[in-house]
N, C-alpha and C positions, 0 to 999 in steps of 0.2 A: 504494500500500500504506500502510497507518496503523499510525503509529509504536505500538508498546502499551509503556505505563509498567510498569516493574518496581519491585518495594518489598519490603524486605528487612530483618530486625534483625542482625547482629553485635556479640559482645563481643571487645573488642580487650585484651593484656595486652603490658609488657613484654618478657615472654621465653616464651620458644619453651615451655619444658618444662612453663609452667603453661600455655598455652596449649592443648597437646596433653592433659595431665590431665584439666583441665578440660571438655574433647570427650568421653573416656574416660568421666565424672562423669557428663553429660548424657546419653551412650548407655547406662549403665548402668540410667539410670530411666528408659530406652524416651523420650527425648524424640530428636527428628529434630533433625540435627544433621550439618553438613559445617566441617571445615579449609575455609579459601580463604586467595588473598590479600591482609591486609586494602588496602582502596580507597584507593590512591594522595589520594584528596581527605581522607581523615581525617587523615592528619599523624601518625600516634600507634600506637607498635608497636613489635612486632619484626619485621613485615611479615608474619605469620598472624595469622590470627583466626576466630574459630566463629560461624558463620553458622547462623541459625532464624529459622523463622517471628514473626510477631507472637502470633500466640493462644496461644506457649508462654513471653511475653515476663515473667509473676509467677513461670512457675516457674523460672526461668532466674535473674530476680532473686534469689529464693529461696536458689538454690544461693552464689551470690556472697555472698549475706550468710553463708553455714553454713560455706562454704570460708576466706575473707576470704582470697583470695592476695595475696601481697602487691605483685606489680606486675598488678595489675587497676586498667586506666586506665577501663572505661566500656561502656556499651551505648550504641551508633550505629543510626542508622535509613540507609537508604543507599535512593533512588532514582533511577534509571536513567532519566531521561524523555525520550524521540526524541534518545539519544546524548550527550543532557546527564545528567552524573550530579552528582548533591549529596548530602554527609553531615552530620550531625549528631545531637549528642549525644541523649538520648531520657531 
């Protein structure tokens, strides 16, 4: 069986409650959007974070700039590759 790569963006915040807003934010303007929890390999959190697509990755930026919460650590790319997984900033 062939391992298939996964690839993924999350934004990761200090604390929980902008965390969850900010999900709230993103569903309100119809953008796809999941709570998860963020990747043990990021280092950086409250240990949630909002997970979306790449092709929604300017307007996600977007919001982060119009919000400016203020424990917003960053947008992470996260891929999964045959069990190896690596993050980093984007």
């Amino acid at each position: 069986m062939e391992d298939v790569m996964e690839k993924y963006l999350f934004i990761a915040f200090r604390s929980r409650e902008h965390t969850i807003k900010f999900y709230e934010i993103m569903k309100s303007r119809r953008i796809q959007a999941a709570v998860i929890n963020t990747p043990k390999e990021a280092e950086a959190g409250c240990g949630l974070s909002v997970r979306f697509s790449e092709r929604q990755k300017n307007s996600v930026t977007a919001l982060t700039e119009r919000y400016s919460f203020s424990s917003f650590i960053g947008i992470f790319e996260a891929v999964n590759d045959g069990g190896r997984k690596y993050v980093r900033p984007v």
